[in-house]
C-alpha positions in Angstrom: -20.5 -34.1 -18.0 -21.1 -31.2 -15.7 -22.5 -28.3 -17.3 -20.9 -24.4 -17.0 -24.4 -23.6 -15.1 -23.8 -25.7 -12.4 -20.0 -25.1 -12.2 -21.2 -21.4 -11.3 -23.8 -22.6 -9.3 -21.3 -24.4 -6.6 -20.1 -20.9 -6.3 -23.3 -19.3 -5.8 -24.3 -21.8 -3.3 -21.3 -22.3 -1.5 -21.9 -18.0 -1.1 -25.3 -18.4 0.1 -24.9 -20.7 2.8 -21.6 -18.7 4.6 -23.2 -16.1 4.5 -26.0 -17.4 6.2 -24.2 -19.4 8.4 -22.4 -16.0 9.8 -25.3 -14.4 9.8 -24.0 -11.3 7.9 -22.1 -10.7 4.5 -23.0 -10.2 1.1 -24.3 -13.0 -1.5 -25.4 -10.9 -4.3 -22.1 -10.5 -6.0 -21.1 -13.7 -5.9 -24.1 -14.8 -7.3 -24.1 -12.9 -9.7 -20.5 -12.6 -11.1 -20.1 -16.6 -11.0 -20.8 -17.5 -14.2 -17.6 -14.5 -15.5 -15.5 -15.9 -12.6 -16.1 -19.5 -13.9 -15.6 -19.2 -17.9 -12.2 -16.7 -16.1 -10.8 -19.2 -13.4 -11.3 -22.5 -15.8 -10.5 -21.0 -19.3 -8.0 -18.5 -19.3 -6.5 -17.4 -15.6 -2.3 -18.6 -15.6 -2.1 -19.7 -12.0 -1.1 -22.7 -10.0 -2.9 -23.9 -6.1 0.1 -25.8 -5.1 2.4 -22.7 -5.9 -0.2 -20.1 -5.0 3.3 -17.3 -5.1 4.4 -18.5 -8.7 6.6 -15.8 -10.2 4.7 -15.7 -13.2 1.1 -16.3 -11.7 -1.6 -13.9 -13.1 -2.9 -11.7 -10.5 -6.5 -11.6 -9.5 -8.0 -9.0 -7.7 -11.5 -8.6 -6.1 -12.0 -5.1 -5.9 -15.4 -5.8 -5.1 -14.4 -7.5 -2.0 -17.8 -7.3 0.2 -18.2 -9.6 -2.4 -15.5 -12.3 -0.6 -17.3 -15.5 -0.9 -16.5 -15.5 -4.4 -13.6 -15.3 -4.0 -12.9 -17.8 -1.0 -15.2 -20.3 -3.3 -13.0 -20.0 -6.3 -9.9 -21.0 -4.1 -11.9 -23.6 -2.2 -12.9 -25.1 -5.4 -9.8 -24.7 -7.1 -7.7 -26.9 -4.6 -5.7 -23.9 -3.0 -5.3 -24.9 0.9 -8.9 -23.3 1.7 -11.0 -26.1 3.2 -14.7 -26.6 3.3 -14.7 -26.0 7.2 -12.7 -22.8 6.2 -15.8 -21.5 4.9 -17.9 -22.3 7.4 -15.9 -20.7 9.3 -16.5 -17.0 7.4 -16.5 -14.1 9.4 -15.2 -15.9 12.4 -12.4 -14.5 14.8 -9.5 -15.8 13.4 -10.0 -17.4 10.0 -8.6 -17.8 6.9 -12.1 -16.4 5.3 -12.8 -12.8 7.0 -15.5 -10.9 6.1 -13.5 -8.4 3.3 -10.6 -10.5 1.6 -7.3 -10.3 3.8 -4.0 -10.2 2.2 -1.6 -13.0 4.1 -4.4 -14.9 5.5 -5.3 -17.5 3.1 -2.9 -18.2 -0.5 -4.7 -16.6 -3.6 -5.3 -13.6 -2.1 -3.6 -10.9 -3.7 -3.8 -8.3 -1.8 -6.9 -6.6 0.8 -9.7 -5.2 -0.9 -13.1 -3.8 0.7 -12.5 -0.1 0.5 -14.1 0.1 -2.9 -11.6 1.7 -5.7 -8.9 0.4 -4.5 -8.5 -2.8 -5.8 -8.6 -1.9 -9.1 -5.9 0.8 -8.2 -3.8 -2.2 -6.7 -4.3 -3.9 -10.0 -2.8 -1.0 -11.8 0.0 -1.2 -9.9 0.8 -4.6 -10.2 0.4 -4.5 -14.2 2.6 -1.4 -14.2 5.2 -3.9 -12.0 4.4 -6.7 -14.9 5.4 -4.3 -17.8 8.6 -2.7 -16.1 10.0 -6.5 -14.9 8.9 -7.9 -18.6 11.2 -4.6 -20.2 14.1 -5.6 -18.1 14.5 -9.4 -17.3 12.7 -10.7 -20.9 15.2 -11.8 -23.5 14.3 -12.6 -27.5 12.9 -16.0 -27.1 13.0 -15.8 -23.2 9.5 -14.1 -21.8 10.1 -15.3 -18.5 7.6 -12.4 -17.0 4.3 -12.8 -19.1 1.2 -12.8 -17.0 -2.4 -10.8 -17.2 -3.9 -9.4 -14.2 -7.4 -9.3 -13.7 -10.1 -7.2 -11.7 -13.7 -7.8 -10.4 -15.2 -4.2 -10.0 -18.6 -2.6 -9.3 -20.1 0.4 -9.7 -18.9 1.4 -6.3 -15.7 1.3 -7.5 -16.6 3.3 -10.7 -18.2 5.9 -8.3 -14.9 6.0 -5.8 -13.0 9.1 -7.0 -9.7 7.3 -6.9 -10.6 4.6 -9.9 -10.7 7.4 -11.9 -6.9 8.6 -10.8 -5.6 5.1 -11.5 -7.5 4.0 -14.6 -6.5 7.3 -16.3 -3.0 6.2 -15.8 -3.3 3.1 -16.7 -4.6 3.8 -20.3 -1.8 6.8 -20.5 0.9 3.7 -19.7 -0.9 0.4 -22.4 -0.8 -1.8 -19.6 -2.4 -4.4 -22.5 -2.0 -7.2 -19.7 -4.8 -5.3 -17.5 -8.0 -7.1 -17.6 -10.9 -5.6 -15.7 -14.6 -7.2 -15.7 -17.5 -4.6 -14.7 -20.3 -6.2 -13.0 -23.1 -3.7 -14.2 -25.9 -4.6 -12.3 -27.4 -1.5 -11.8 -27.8 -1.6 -8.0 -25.6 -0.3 -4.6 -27.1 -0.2 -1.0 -29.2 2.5 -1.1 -31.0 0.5 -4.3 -31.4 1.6 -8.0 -28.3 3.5 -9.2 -29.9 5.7 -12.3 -30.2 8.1 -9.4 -26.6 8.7 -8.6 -24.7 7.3 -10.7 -25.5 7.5 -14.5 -22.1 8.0 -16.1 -21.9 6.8 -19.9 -19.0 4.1 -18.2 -17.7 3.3 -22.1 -17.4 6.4 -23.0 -15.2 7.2 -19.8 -12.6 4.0 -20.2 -12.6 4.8 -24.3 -11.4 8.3 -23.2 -8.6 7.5 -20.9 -7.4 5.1 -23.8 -8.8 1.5 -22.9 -10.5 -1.1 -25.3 -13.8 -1.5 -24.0 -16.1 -4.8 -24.6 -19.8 -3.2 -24.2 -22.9 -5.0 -23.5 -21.7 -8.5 -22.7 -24.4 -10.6 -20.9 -22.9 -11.8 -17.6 -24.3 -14.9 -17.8 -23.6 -16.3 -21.3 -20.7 -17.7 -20.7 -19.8 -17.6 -24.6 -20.4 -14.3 -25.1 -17.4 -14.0 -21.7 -15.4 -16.2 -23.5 -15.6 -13.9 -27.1 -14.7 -10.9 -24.6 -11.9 -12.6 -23.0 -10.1 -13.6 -26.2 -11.2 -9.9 -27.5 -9.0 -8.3 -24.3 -6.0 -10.8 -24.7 -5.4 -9.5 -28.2 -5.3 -5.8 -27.3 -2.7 -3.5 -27.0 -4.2 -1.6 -24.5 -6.1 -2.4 -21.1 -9.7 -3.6 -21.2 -13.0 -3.3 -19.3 -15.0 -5.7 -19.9 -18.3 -4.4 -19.1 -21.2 -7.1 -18.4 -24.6 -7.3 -17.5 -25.6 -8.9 -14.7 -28.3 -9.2 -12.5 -27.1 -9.5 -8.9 -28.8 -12.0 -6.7 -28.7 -14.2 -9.8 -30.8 -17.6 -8.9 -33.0 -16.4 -5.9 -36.3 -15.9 -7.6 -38.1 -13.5 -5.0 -34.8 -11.5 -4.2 -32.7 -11.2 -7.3 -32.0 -8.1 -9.2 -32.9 -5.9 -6.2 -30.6 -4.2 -3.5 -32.1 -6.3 -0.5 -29.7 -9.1 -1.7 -26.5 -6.5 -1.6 -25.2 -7.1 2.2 -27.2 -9.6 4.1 -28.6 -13.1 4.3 -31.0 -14.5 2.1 -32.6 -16.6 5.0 -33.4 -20.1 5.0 -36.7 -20.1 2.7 -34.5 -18.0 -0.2 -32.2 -20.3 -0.3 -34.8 -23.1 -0.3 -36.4 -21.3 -3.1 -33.1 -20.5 -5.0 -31.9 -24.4 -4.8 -35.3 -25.5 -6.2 -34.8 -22.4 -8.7 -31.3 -23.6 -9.7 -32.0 -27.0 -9.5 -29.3 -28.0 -7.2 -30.7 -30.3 -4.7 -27.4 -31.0 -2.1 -27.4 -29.6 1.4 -25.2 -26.7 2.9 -21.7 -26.8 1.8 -22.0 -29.7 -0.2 -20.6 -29.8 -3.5 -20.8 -33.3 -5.8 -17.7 -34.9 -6.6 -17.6 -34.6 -10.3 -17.7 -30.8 -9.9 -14.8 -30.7 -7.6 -13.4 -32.4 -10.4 -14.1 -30.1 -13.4 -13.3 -27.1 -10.9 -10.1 -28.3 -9.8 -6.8 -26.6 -11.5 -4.0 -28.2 -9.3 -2.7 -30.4 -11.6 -3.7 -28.3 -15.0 -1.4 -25.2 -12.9 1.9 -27.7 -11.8 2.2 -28.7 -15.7 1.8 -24.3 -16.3 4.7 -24.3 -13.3 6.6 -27.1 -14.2 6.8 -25.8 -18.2 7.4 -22.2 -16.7 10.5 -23.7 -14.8 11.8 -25.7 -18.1 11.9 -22.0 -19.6 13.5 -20.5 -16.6 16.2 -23.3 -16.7 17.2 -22.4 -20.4 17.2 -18.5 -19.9 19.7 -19.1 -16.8 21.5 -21.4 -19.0 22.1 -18.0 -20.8 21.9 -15.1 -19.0 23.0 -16.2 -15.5 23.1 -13.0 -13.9 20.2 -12.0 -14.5 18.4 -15.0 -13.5 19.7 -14.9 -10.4 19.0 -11.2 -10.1 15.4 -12.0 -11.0 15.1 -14.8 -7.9 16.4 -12.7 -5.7 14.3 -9.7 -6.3 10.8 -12.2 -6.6 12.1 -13.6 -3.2 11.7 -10.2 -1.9 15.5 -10.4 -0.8 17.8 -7.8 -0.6 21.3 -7.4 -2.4 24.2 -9.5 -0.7 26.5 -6.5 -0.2 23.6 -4.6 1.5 24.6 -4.1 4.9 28.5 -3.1 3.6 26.9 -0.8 1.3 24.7 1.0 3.7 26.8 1.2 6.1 29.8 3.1 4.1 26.9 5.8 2.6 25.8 6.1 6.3 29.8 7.3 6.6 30.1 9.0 3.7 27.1 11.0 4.9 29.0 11.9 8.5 32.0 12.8 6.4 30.8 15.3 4.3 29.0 17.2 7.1 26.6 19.0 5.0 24.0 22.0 6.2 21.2 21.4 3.4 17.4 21.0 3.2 16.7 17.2 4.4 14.3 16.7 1.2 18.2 17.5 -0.8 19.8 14.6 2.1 16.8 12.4 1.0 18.0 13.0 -2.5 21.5 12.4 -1.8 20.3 9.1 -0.3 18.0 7.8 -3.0 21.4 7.8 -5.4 23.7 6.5 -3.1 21.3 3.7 -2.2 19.8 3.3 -6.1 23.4 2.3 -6.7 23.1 -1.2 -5.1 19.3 -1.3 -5.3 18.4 -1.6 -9.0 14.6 -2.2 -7.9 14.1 1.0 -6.7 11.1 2.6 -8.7 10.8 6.0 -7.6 8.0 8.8 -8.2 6.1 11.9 -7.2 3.1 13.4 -7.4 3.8 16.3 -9.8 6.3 17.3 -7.5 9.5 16.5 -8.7 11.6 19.0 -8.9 10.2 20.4 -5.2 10.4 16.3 -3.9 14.0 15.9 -5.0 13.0 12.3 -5.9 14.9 11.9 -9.0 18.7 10.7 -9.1 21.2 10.7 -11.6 20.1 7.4 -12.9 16.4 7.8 -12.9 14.8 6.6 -16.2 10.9 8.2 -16.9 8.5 5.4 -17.8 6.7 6.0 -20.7 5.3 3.5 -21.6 7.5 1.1 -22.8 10.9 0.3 -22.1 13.1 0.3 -18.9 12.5 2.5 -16.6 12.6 3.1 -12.7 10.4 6.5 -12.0 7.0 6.9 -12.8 5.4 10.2 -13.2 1.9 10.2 -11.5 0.5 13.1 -12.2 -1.6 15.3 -9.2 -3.3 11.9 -8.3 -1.5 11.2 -4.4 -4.6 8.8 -3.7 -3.8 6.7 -6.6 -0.3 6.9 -6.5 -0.3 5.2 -2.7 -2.5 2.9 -4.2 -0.4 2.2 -7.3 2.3 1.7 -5.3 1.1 -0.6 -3.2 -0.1 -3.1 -5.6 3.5 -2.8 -7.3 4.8 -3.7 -3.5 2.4 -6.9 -3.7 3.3 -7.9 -7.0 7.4 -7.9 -6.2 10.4 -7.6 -8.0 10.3 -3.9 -7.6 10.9 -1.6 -4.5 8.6 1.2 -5.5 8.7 4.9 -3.3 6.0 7.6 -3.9 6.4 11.5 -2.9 4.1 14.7 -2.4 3.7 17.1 -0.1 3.3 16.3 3.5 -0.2 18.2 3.7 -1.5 15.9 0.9 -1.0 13.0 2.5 -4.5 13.6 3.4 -5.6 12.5 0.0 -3.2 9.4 0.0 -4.2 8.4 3.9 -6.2 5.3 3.0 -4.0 3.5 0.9 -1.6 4.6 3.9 -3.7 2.9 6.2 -3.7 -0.6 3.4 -0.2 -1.2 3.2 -0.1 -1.1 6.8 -2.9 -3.4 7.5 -1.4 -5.6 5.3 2.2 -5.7 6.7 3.7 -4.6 3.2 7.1 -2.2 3.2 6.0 0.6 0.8 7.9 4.0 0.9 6.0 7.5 1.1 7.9 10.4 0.8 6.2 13.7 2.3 8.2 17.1 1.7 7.5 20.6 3.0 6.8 19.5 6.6 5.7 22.3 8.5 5.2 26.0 8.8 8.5 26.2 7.5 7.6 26.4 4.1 6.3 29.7 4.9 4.3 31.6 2.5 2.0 29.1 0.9 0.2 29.3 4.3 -1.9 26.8 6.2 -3.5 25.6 3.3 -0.1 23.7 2.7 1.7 23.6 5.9 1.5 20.3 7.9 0.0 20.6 11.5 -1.8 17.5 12.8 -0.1 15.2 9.7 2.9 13.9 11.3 1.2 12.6 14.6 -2.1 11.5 12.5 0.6 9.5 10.2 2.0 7.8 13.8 -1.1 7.2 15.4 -1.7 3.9 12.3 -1.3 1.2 13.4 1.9 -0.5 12.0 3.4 2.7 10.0 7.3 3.9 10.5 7.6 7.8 10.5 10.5 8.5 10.0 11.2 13.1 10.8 15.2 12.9 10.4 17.0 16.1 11.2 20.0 16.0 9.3 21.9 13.9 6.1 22.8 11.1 8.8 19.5 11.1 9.7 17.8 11.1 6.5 20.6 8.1 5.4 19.7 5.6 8.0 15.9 6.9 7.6 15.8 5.7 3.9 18.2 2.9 4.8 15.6 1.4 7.4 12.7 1.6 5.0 14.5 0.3 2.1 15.3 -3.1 4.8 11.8 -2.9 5.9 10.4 -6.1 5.7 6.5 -6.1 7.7 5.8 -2.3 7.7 5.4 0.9 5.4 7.1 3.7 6.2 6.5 7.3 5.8 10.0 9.5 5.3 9.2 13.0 6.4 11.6 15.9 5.0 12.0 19.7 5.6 11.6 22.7 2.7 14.8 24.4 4.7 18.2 23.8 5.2 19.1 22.1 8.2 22.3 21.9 10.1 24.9 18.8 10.4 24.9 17.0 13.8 28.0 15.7 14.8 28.0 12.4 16.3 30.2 9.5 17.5 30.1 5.6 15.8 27.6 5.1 19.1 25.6 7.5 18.5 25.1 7.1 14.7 24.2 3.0 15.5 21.4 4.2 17.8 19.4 6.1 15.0 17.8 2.9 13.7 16.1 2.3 17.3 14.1 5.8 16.5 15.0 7.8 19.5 18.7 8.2 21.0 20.8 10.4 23.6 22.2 13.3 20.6 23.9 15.2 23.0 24.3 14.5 27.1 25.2 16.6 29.7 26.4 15.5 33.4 23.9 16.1 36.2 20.8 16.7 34.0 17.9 18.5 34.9 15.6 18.2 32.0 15.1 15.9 28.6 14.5 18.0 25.7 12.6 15.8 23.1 12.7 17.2 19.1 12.5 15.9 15.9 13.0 17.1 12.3 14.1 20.8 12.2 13.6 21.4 15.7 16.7 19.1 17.2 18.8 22.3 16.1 16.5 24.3 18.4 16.8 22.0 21.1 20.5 21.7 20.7 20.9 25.4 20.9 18.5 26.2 24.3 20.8 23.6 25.6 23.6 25.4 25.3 22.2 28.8 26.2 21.0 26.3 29.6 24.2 25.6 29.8 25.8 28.9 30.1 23.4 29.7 32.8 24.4 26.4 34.9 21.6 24.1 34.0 22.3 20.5 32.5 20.1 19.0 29.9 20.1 16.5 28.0 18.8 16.3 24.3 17.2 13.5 22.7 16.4 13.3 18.6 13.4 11.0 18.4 12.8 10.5 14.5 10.8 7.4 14.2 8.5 6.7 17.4 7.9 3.9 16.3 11.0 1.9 16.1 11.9 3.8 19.9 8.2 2.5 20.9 9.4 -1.3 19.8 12.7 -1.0 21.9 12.9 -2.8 25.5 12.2 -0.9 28.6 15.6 -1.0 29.5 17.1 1.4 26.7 13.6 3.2 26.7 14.5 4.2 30.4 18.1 5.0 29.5 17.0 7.3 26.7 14.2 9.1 29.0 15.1 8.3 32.8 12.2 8.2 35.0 12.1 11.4 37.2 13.8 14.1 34.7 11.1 16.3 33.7 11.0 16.3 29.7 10.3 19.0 27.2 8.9 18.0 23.8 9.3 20.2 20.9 8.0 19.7 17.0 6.4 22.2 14.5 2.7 20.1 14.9 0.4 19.6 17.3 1.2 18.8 20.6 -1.2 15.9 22.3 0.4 13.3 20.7 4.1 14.0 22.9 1.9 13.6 25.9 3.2 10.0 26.3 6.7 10.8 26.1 6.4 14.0 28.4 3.5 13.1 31.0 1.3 15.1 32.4 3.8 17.1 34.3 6.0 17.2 31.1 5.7 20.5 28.7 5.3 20.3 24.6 6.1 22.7 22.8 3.8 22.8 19.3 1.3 24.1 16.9 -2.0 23.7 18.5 -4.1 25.6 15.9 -3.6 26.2 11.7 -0.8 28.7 10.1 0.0 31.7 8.7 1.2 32.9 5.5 4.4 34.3 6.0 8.0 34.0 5.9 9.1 30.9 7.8 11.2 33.1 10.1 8.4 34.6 10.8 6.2 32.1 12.1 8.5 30.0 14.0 9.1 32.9 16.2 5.0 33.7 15.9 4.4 29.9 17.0 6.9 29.9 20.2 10.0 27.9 18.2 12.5 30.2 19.7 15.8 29.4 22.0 14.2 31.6 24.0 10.8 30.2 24.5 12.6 27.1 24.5 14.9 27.9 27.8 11.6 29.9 29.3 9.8 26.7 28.9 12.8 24.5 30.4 13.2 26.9 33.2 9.4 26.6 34.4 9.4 23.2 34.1 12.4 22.8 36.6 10.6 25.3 38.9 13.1 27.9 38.2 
């Protein structure tokens, strides 16, 4: 019988040699977390390699994740479809084992870790999405959603900042089901941490309201066990924190930073197999441990017992099983399109002049209504967000509940939200101001890297909100927030606007997207049925003349401006048209066809939006004009500082007037 020792030393081994087969990564956590990730991924994690996205899976996430090979060896070894030439192949252009674990490229992976802190944030969220699915769908007798998640972290992802947003929330909330493991080696890059980061860690999780397990030696896989069991029983989440001595098994290199973030080279290794007495070459692992490692037929009788369940709590609550498959499948609501398209109507109708953060209110409940998945939240910005609806329910801990109060923590709200986004069954939105999407920009940058459909809400969008000056009025933020890779921006101008805006991001199925919303009132645009179906393709023809001499390009609150210089262009015998672009990205993925037809070669074009102005410089061309903010604000009325800043009908017609060489 194979012992636990040389269960964790396939892991360490199969570590060593991709990483020294790529000729770069990281070995020492791997090496040393094995023997936790063994007595974890044998003893105690709920999950299933042939149905790697099993509803009631547990979660495990790697926040650690320079430290990939562990993880890519635990799938390997587990029988998830992660083959031995996979891991060869780590690091390589193109595989299933990249250097920092991908989300979407190989089954297991729960979601993209590497930027240290967030993982564990990501965790929170999808424990938060655990409890609120568990409060709603489970039935006396009928826990269809019961599941742990669990978290690999490091001292660099005690040190990140935004572990300590997340964490704090997470003890506030008794996410019990929250099992984090601290691999307290002592060391980072730059060596010997007791010179930058000497934080009493217990203290700090005791104080935000989790159990903590002290002291456990890393590599005594009974003393994990007694820890595990320990965490499973509380009522509160759990840090598990545990000794280890990274590096663990090469004799010359362990325990020190050298063996942080690069090979180990061929005579380590040589030393470290004699060390560890495991005599089989590169990539080979014996039979009978492939057999005590693999969970595929231990994780179809946890699937198959799971579904017997799920059969007997359809048997009696029908709807609700069915609403439960359909929001796990990541599916939207049969009547969506109907539904959507009547509030879209409804919003025309009505006509209304109002701030578009109030439209973006107006649309969250008319949506909410057929959307029942819909978590919503802010920053500590409610009442200035407008994200609450009528039928918004505070979490609090316990219960049902579909808005989550985050606190001043934007970082690890975005971060929150995206591991709620990862974990399904729950749409989840997340709002602040639009100048702190500064501190959120990171996990902005995740969800988009991993192709997930988040919603970030950013209010006060400009120098229109006036006298809190430039410390809180968005310059550079909208174009910085269009220049990622993958992200929808969405700057409506109106309620129509703002309606399809939410309406798109709610459909989203491959992208986050960021809804962008003004402090001020804003004026109804009338439109035609046309003219309302082009919205969705980000940039349409809002008003037309015959025989036009110029394109005037706004967004947001300056499509009224535009509107109005072209009338006042008008009077004086000059034709323009007027284009709203409020998602450049959806009008970027159009075909050239309707591109052209929106912005016809040869008519000069005038861009205009309350930001800087380089990023309209592929809409207008060199020869084009923008009209923007090119430096920061003032405090002042907003009045005030359009007209300081050049947003004026008449700097607007001045600017048109040039341009056509009149």
């Amino acid at each position: 019988m194979v012992s636990r020792t040389e269960l964790a030393n396939a892991i360490r081994f199969l570590a060593m040699d991709a990483v020294e087969k790529a000729k770069s990564g990281h070995p020492g956590m791997p090496m040393g977390m094995a023997d936790i990730a063994e007595v974890l991924w044998r003893d105690h994690l709920q999950h299933s390699p042939r149905h790697p996205h099993w509803a009631n899976r547990d979660r495990f996430v790697l926040s650690n994740g320079h430290g990939s090979m562990l993880l890519y060896s635990l799938l390997h070894l587990t029988g998830y479809a992660l083959s031995i030439d996979d891991l060869k192949n780590f690091r390589q252009l193109h595989s299933k084992t990249p250097g920092h674990p991908e989300y979407g490229y190989a089954d297991g992976v729960e979601t993209t870790t590497g930027p240290l802190g967030q993982g564990i944030c990501n965790a929170v969220g999808m424990a938060l999405a655990e409890k609120l699915l568990a409060a709603e769908f489970n039935r006396p007798g009928h826990e269809i959603v019961d599941h742990h998640t669990w978290v690999f972290l490091g001292d660099g992802c005690l040190m990140e900042g935004i572990s300590h947003e997340a964490c704090s929330l997470a003890g506030t909330w008794g996410l019990n089901k929250l099992i984090a493991f601290y691999d307290d080696n002592g060391i980072s890059i730059d060596g010997d941490v007791d010179g930058w980061f000497t934080d009493d860690t217990p203290a700090r999780f005791g104080a935000y309201g989790w159990q903590v397990i002290p002291n456990v030696d890393g590599h005594d896989p009974k003393e994990i066990a007694t820890a595990i069991a320990t965490a499973k029983q509380s009522d509160r989440p759990t840090l598990i924190c545990c000794k280890t001595k990274i590096g663990f098994g090469a004799p010359n290199k362990q325990g020190g930073h050298d063996v942080h973030g690069a090979p180990l080279g061929a005579a380590e290794i040589a030393a470290a197999r004699e060390h560890l007495k495991w005599p089989h070459a590169p990539f080979e692992v014996p039979s009978d441990i492939y057999a005590a490692w693999n969970a595929a037929e231990a994780g179809q009788a946890r699937v198959s017992a799971w579904d017997q369940r799920f059969a007997a709590y359809r048997a009696q609550f029908p709807q609700q099983a069915a609403e439960f498959e359909r929001r796990m499948k990541g599916e939207l609501p049969a009547d969506w399109d109907a539904h959507v398209a009547a509030k879209i109507a409804q919003a025309n109708e009505k006509a209304e002049t109002i701030a578009t953060r109030k439209a973006s209110q107006n649309a969250i409940a008319a949506l909410a209504e057929a959307l029942p998945e819909l978590v919503g939240g802010s920053a500590d910005l409610t009442p200035s967000n407008l994200t609450n609806w009528p039928n918004a329910k505070s979490f609090a801990g316990n219960g049902t509940a579909n808005y989550i109060h985050y606190g001043v923590r934007e970082f690890g709200m975005a971060a929150i939200i995206n591991g709620m986004t990862l974990h399904g069954g729950v749409k989840p939105f997340g709002a602040t101001f639009l100048m702190f999407s500064e501190y959120a920009r990171n996990a902005l940058r995740m969800a988009a890297l991993m192709k997930i459909n988040p919603i970030f809400v950013f209010t006060h969008d400009s120098i229109g909100l006036g006298e809190d000056g430039p410390t809180h009025q968005p310059v550079e933020q909208i174009s910085t927030l269009r220049m990622i890779p993958n992200m929808a921006v969405w700057r409506p101008c109106d309620t129509v606007e703002s309606m399809v805006a939410w309406s798109e991001a709610l459909s989203a199925k491959d992208h986050p997207s960021c809804l962008i919303f003004s402090r001020q009132n804003l004026p109804f645009v009338a439109r035609d049925a046309a003219t309302i179906s082009d919205i969705k393709r980000g940039g349409y023809v809002i008003r037309d003349a015959q025989n036009a001499r110029a394109v005037l390009i706004a967004t947001g609150s300056e499509v009224e401006l535009a509107l109005k210089a072209a009338e006042r262009l008008a009077e004086q015998g000059i034709a323009v048209r007027v284009v709203s672009m409020p998602n450049t990205h959806a009008f970027d993925l159009q075909d050239k066809a309707y591109q052209v037809s929106v912005l016809p070669t040869g008519l000069p074009r005038l861009s205009i939006e309350a930001g800087v102005s380089g990023f309209w410089r592929k809409y207008v061309g060199l020869d084009g004009e923008a009209i923007g903010i090119d430096r920061f604000g003032e405090s002042a009325p907003a009045g005030e500082l359009f007209k300081l800043f050049g947003f004026t009908v008449d700097n607007v017609v001045s600017k048109t007037l040039s341009l056509i060489g009149q």
